[in-house]
N, C-alpha and C positions, 0 to 999 in steps of 0.2 A: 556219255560223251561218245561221238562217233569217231570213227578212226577210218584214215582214209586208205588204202592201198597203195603204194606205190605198180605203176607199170614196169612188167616185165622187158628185160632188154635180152636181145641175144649176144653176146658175144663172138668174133668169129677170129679163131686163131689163125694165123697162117703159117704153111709150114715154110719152112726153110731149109734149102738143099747142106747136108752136112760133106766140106769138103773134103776133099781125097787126102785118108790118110795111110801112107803107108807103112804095110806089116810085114812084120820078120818072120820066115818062117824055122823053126828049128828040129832038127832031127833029135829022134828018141833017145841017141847016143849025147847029144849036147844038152838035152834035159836032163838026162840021168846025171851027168859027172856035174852038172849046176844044184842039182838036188843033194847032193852026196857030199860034194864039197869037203873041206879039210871037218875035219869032227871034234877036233881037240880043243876042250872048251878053257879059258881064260882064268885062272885060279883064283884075283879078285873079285870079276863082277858076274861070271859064270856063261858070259856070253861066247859066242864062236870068234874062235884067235883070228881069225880071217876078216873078221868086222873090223878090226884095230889096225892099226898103221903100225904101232908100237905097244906092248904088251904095260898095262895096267902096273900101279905099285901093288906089292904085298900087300895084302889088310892087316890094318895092327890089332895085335889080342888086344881083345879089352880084361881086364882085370877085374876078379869078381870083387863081389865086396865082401869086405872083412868082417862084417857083422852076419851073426846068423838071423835067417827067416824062420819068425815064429809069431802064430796068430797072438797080437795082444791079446786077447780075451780070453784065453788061453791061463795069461799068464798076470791077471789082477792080483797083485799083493796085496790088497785088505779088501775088506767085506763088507759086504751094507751091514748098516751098527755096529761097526766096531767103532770102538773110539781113538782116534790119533790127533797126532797134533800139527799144526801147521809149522813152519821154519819161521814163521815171522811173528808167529803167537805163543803166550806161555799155558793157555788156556785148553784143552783137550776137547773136541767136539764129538759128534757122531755121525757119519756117514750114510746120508739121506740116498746120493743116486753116482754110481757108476756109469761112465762111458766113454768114448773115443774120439778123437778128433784129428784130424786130416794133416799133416804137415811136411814140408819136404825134409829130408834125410840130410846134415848137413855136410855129408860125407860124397853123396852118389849125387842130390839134386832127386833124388826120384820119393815118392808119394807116398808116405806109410804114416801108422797110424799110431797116437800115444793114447797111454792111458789117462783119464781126467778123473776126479771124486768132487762133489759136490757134498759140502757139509753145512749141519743147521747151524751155522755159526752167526747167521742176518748179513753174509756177504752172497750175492749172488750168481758169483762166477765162479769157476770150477778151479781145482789145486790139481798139478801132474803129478805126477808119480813119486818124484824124486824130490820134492817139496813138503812131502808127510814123512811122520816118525809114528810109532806107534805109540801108544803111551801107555 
């Protein structure tokens, strides 16, 4: 199949007179003291006290958390094959597969991780931590 070209067009801009605008001129002495300006920077938000009309509230501490940080995986209380038992079964299983799962902290809101165990028991969803006993 043929294809046909389109014809070239020229375009033709025109200019346009830009009007008169007037400029300030300023001496090295009124640059410098605009350049230098007050220094003393704003203890909230760290910008120049000269920006603000009225100076910023304090920031309030934020308060750490009370729980210490440490890598679960780190810190697995039982072992693949060992045998423990569930809180809701009288039956004792073995521990097929270890791992972790994402959840917020019901303390801070923020993002950590629990430990989960996965046992041959023919349930297919994982037991946390605090859910087994040993047996």
């Amino acid at each position: 199949m043929a294809t046909t070209r389109k014809p070239q067009r020229a375009v033709v801009i025109e200019e346009t007179e830009t009007p008169d605008v007037e400029t300030a001129t300023y001496t090295d002495d009124e640059l410098a003291a605009d350049e230098v300006g007050d220094t003393s920077l704003c203890p909230a938000c760290g910008e120049p006290l000269t920006w603000h009309e009225e100076a910023c509230p304090p920031p309030t501490p934020v308060a750490e958390p009370s729980f210490l940080h440490r890598s679960p995986a780190a810190t697995y209380a039982y072992d693949v094959g060992l045998l423990v038992q569930p809180a809701t079964q009288t039956q004792a299983h073995p521990i097929v597969w270890r791992g972790q799962l994402k959840e917020r902290h019901p303390a801070t809101g923020l993002v950590h991780r629990v430990n989960v165990y996965r046992l041959n028991d023919g349930y297919w969803d994982c037991y946390r931590e605090e859910e087994l006993q040993a047996a």
